[in-house]
C-alpha positions as a Python dict, from the first residue, in 0.01 Angstrom:
ca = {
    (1, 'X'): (0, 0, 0),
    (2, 'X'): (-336, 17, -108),
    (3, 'X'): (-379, -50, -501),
    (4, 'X'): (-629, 214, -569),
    (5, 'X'): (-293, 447, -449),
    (6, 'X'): (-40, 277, -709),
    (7, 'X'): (-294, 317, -968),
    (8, 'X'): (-414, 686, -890),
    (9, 'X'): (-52, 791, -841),
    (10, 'X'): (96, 573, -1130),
    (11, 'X'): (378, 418, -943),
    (12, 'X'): (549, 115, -983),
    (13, 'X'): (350, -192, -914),
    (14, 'X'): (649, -421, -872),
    (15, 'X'): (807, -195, -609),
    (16, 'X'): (771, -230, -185),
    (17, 'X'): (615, 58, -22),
    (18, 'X'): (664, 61, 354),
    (19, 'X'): (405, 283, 552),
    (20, 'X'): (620, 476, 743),
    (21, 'X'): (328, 727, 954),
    (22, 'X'): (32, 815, 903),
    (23, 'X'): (-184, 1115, 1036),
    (24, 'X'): (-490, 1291, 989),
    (25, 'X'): (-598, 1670, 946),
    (26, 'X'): (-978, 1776, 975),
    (27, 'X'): (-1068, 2148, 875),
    (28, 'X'): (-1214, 2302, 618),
    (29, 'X'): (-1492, 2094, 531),
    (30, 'X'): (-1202, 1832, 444),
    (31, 'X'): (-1078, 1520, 631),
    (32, 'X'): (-740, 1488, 504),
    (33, 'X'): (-553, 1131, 567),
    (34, 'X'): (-119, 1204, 509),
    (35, 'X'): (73, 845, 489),
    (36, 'X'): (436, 851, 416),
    (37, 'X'): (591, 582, 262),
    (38, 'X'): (955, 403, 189),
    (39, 'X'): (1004, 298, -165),
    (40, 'X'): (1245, 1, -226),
    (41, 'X'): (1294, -177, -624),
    (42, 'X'): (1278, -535, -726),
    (43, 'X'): (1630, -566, -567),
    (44, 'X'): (1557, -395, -221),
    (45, 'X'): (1753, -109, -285),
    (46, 'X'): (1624, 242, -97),
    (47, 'X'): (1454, 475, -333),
    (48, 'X'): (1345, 762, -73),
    (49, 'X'): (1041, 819, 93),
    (50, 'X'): (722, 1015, -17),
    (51, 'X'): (417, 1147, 112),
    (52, 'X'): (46, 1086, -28),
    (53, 'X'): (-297, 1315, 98),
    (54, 'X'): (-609, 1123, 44),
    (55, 'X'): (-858, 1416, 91),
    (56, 'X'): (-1242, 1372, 117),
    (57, 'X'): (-1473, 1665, 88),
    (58, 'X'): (-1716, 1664, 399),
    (59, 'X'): (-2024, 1847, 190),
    (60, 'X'): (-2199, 1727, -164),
    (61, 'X'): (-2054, 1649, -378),
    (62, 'X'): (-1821, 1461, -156),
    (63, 'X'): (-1516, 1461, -380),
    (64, 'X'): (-1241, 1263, -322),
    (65, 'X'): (-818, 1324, -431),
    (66, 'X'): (-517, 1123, -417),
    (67, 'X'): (-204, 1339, -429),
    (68, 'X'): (142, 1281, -385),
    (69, 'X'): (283, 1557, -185),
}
């Protein structure tokens, strides 16, 4: 998982995320990228899976969010 995600998200640096898919949506003057990930702890044990949107605005000021969804 990228850092600038663990960071922007604040999750747990010391965890595993496994990408699990990834897809991408372009409308609305938006190129949206989805990646769902599976979260295991320091001891391997399954914590569920989640979702993040990494959206970049196509037109000035080309903004950019990280959500978890």
């Amino acid at each position: 998982m990228d850092a600038e995600y663990i960071k922007a998200l604040n999750l747990n640096p010391n965890h595993k995320y496994e990408l699990i898919s990834r897809r991408s949506e372009d409308r609305k003057g938006r190129d949206t990228d989805y990646e769902q990930y599976r979260e295991y702890d320091e001891q391997g044990n399954d914590l569920g899976t989640f979702t993040i949107a990494d959206t970049t605005s196509h037109f000035p000021p080309q903004k950019r969010t990280i959500t978890r969804v």
